[in-house]
C-alpha positions as CSV (number, residue, x, y, z in Angstrom):
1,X,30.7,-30.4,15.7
2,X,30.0,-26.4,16.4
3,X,29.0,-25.4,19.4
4,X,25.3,-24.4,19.4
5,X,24.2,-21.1,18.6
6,X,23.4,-18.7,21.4
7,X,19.8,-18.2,20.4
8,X,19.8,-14.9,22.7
9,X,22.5,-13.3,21.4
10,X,21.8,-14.2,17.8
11,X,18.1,-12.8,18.2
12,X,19.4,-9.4,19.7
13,X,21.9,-8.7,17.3
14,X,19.5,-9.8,14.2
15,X,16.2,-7.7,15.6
16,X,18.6,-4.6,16.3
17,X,19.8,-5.0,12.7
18,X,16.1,-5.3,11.3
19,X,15.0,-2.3,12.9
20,X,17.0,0.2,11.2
21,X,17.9,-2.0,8.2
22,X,14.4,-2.8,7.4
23,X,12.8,-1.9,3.9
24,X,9.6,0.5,3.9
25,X,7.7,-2.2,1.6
26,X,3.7,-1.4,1.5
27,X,3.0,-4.6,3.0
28,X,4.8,-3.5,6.6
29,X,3.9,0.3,6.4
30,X,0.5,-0.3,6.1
31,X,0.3,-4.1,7.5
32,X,-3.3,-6.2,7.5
33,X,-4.1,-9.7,7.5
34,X,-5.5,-9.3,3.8
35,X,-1.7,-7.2,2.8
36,X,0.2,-9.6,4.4
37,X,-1.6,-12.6,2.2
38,X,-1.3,-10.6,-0.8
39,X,1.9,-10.2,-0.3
40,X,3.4,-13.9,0.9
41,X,2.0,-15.3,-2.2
42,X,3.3,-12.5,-5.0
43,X,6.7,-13.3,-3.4
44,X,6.9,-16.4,-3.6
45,X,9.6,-17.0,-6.3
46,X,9.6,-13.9,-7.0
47,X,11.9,-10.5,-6.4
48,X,10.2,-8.1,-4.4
49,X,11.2,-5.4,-7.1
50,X,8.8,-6.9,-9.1
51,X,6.7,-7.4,-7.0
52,X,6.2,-3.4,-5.4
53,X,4.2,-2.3,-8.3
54,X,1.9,-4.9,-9.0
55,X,0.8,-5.2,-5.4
56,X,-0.1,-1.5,-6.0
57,X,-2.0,-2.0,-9.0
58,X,-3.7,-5.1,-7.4
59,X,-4.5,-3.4,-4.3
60,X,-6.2,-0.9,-6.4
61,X,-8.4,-3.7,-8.0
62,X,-9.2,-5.9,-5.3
63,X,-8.8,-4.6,-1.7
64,X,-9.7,-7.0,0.3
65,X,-10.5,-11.0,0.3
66,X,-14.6,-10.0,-0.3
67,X,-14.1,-8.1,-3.4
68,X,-10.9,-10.6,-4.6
69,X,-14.0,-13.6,-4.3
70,X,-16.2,-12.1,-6.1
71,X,-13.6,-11.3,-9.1
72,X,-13.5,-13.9,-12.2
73,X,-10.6,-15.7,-13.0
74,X,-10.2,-14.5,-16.2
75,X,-9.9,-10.5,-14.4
76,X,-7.4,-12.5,-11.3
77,X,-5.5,-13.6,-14.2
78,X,-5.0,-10.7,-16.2
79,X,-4.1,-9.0,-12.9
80,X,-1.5,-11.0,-12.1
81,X,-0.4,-11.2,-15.7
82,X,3.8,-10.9,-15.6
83,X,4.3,-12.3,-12.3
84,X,4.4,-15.7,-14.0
85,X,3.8,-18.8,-11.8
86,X,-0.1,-18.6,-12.4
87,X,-1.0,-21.8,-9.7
88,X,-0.6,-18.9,-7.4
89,X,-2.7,-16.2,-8.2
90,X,-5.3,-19.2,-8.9
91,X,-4.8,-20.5,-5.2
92,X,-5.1,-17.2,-4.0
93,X,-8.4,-16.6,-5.7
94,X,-9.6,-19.9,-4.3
95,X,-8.2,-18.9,-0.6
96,X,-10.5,-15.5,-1.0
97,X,-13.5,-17.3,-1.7
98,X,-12.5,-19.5,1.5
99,X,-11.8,-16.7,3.9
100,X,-14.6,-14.1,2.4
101,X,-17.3,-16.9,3.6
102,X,-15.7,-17.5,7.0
103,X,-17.3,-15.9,9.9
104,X,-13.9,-15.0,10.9
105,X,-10.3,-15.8,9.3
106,X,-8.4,-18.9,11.2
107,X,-5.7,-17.9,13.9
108,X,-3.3,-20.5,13.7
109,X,-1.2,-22.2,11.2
110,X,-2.4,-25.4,11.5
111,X,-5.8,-23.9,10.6
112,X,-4.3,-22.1,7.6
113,X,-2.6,-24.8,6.1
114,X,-6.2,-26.1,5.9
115,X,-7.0,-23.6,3.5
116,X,-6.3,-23.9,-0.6
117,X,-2.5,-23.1,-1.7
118,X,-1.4,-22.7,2.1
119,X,1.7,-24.4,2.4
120,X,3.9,-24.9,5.6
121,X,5.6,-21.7,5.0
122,X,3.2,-19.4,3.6
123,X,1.0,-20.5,6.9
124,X,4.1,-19.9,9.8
125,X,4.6,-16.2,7.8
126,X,0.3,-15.3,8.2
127,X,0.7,-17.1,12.1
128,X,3.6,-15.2,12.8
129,X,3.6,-11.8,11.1
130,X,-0.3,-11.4,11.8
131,X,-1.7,-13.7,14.8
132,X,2.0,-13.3,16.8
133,X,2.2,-17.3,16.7
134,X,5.2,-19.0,17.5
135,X,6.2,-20.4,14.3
136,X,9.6,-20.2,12.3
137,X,9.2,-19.7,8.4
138,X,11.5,-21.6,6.2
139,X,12.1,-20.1,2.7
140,X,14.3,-20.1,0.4
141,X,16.5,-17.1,1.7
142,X,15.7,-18.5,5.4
143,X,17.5,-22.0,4.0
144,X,20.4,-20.2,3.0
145,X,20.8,-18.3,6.1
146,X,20.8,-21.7,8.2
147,X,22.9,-23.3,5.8
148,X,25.6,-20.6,6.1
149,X,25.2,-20.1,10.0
150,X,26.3,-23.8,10.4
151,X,28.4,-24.5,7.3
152,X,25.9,-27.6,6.5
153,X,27.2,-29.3,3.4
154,X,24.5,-31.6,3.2
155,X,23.2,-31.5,-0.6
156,X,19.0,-30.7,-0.5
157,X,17.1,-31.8,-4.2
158,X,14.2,-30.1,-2.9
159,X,13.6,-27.4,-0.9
160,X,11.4,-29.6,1.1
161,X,13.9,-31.8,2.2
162,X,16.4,-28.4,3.2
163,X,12.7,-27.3,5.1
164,X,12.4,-30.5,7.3
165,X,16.5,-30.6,7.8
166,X,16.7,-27.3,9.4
167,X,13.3,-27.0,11.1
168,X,14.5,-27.9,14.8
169,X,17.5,-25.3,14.6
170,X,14.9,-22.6,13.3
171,X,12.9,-23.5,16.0
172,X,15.7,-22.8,18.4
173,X,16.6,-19.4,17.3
174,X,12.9,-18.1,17.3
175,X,12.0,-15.5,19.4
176,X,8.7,-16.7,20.9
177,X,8.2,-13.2,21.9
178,X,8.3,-11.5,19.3
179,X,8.3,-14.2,16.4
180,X,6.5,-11.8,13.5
181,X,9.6,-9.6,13.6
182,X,11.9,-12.4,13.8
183,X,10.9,-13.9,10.8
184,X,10.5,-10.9,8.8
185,X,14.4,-10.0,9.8
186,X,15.6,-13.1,8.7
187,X,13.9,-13.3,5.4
188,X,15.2,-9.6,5.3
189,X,18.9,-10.7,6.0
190,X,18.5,-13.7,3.6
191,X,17.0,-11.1,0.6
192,X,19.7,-8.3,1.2
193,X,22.6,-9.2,3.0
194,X,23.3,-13.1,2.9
195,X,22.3,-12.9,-1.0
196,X,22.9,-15.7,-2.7
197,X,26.1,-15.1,-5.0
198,X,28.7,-13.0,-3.3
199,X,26.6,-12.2,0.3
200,X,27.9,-9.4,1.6
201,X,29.7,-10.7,5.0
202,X,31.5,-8.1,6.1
203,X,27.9,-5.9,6.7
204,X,26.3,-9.2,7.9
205,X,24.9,-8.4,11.9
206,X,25.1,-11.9,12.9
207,X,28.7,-12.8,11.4
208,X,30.0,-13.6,14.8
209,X,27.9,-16.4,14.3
210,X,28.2,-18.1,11.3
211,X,30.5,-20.4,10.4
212,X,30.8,-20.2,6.9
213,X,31.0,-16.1,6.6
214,X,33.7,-16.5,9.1
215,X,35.9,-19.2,6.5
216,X,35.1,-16.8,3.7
217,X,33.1,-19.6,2.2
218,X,29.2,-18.2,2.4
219,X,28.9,-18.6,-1.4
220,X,29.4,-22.6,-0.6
221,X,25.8,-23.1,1.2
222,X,23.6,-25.0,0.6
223,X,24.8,-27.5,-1.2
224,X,21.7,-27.4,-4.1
225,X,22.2,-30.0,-6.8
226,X,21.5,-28.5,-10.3
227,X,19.1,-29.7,-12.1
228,X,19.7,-30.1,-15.6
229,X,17.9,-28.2,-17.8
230,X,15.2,-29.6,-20.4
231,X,15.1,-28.0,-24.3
232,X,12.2,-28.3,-25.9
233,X,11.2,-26.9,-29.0
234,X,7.5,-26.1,-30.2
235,X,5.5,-25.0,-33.3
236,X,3.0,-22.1,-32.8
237,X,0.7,-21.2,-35.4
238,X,-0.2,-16.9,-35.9
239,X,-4.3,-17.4,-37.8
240,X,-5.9,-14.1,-38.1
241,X,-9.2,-13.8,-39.9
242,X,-11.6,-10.5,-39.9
243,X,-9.7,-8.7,-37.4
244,X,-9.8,-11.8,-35.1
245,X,-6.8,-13.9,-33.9
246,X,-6.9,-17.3,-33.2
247,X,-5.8,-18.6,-29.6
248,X,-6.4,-21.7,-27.5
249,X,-7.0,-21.6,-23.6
250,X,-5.0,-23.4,-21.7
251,X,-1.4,-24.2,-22.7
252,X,0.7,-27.0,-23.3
253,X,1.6,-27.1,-19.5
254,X,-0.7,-26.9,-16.5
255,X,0.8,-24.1,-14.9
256,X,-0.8,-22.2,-17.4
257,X,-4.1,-23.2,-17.3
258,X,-6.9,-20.6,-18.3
259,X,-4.8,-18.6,-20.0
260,X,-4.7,-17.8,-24.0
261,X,-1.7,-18.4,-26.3
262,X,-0.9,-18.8,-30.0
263,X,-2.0,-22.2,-30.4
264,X,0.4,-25.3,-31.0
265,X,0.6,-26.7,-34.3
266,X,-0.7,-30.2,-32.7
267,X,-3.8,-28.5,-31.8
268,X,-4.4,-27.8,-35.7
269,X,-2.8,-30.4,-37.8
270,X,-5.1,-29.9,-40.8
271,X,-3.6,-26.0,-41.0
272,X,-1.6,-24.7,-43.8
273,X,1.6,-23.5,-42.1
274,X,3.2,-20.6,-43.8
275,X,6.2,-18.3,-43.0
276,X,8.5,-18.5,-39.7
277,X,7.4,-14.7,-38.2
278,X,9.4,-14.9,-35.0
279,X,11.4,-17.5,-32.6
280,X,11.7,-16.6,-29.0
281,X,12.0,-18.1,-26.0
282,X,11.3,-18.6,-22.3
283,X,11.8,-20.8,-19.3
284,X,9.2,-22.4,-17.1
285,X,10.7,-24.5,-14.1
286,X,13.9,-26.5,-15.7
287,X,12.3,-26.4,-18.9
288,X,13.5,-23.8,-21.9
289,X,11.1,-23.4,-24.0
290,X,11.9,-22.7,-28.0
291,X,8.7,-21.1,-30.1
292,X,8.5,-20.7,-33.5
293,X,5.6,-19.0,-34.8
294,X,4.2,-19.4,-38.1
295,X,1.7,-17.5,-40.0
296,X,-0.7,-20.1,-41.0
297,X,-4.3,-20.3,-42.4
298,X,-7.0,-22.7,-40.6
299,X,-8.6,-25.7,-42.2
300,X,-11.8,-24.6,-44.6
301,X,-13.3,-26.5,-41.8
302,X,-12.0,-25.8,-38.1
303,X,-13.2,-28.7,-35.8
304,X,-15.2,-27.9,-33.1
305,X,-12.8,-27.2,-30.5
306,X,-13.4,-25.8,-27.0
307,X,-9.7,-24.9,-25.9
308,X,-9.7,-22.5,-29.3
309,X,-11.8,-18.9,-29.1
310,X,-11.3,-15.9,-32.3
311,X,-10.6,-13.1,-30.3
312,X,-11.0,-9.5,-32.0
313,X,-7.7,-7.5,-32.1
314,X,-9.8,-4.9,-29.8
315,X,-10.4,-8.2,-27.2
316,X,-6.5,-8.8,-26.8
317,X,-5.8,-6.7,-24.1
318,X,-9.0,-7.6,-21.8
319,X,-8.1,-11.5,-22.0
320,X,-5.2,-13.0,-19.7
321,X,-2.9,-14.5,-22.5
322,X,0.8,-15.5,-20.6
323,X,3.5,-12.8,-20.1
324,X,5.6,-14.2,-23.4
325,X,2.7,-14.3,-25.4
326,X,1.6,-11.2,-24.7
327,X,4.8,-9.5,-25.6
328,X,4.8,-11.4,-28.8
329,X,0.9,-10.6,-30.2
330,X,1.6,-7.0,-29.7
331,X,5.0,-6.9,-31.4
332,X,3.4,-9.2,-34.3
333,X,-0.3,-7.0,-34.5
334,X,2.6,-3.9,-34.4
335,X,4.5,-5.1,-37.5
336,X,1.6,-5.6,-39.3
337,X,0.0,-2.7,-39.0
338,X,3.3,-0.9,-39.6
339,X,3.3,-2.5,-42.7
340,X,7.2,-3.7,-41.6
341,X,8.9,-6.9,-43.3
342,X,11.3,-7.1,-40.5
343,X,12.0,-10.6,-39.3
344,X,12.5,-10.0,-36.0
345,X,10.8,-7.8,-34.0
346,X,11.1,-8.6,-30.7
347,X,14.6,-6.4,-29.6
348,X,16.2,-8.0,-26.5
């Protein structure tokens, strides 16, 4: 068994590292409690790359938690629209309404993980980064960091699991004095330096420490099982009548809830299905998900359905319809009104 860490030592060289090392990102040039929210939940399985301009734009449109509130879903949605992972602008919008009606926003983590779609590490990050509580995040990158620092080869089916495992070592290497900056350098190591395939050891500031950088095998932690990955294939139906196009609200899978797609061709059994017009494809979770879509012509008489709306061709870009789809209706109203025959418009 390794020696343990010395948590001193490790801190100095990782904060020197983060202050010149650190990226400019809005969220930490112009840091707020609101920002810093915004911010946690937009990353969250996501790359920050992506992130940068939609945090402008959204910044733009909702500024702080007061004017997020008072927002519909519908307008949160089609914000966040291309981000994917829709739960979390839905939580968010939820966690506005909570904190715009607060006489004052909670202090503590404990009192944040109170509040909708605060998990344990999204609550340490506000704690920490904001309030200056002593609290280790553990993300994904943070996971991976541990991992390698102590050559752990114990395998971790959910990141859960991997959160609880290393949680007393995270707590060891904290610096209680300055734990904001502490956590933000290790997510910052974990995001730039100890990536995930081929880490870049040799610039790593805390390589004296790690065991596995120092065997040349980083790339070996953790130890994630794979999860297989589920095919499944799906029948979507392209109805337009009088400059309207037929959608239903939402989806096939809950993570997609209130927003529009092409509906399924369960949703419309009586339709008469015509030509394939496109097959594309996406992935949500460990499921790959195969669409065909079909022109097709509704029943004479469409059953009274709430989940399916006409929406005029002028409506399309107001509604929140999922990334995929959205790419898809405006390649498909395109070829129309080119007048093109081409089967498939959609260039990777």
């Amino acid at each position: 068994m390794r020696d343990p860490i010395p948590a001193p030592a490790f801190r100095e060289s990782l904060l020197g590292w983060y202050a010149g090392a650190r990226r400019p990102l809005p969220w930490r040039t112009q840091p707020s409690l609101y920002r810093t929210v915004v911010s946690e939940f937009m990353c969250q399985q996501t790359q920050v790359a992506t992130v940068l301009p939609y945090f402008a734009e959204w910044m733009e449109q909702f500024p702080d938690f007061a004017s997020l509130a008072a927002a519909e879903e519908a307008t949160v949605l089609r914000a966040w629209e291309g981000l994917g992972y829709y739960s979390r602008a839905r939580n968010l919008h939820r966690l506005a309404k909570a904190v715009a009606a607060m006489d004052a926003p909670p202090a503590t983590a404990a009192e944040w993980r109170a509040l909708p779609g605060i998990g344990p590490y999204t609550a340490a990050a506000i704690a920490s980064i904001v309030f200056g509580e002593a609290v280790p995040v553990i993300d994904g990158n943070v996971i991976r960091v541990l991992a390698r620092l102590t050559a752990d080869a114990t395998p971790f089916p959910t990141a859960q699991k991997a959160q609880r495992h290393f949680e007393r070592l995270a707590r060891d290497l904290l610096d209680a004095h300055a734990p904001g900056e502490y956590n933000q350098a290790m997510m910052e190591l974990g995001a730039t330096v100890c990536v995930k395939h081929r880490p870049a050891c040799l610039l790593c500031p805390v390589r004296t420490h790690c065991l596995a950088g120092q065997s040349g095998r980083a790339a070996d932690f953790p130890v994630v099982p794979r999860r297989a990955q589920e095919k499944v294939e799906q029948v979507r139906l392209w109805i337009e009548e009088d400059g309207a196009l037929l959608l239903a609200r939402g989806g096939a899978n809950g993570r997609l809830q209130s927003l529009y797609e092409l509906p399924l061709r369960e949703t419309l059994p009586q339709a008469v299905v015509g030509e394939l017009l496109f097959s594309g494809k996406r992935a949500i979770t460990h499921h790959l998900y195969t669409e065909h879509i079909h022109r097709a012509k509704a029943p004479a008489e469409l059953t009274e359905n709430p989940a399916l709306s006409w929406v005029p061709h002028e409506e399309l870009e107001s509604i929140p319809l999922s990334g995929p789809h959205r790419r898809w209706v405006r390649a498909l109203l395109k070829e129309t009104a080119d007048g093109r025959a081409e089967r498939d418009p959609f260039p990777s």
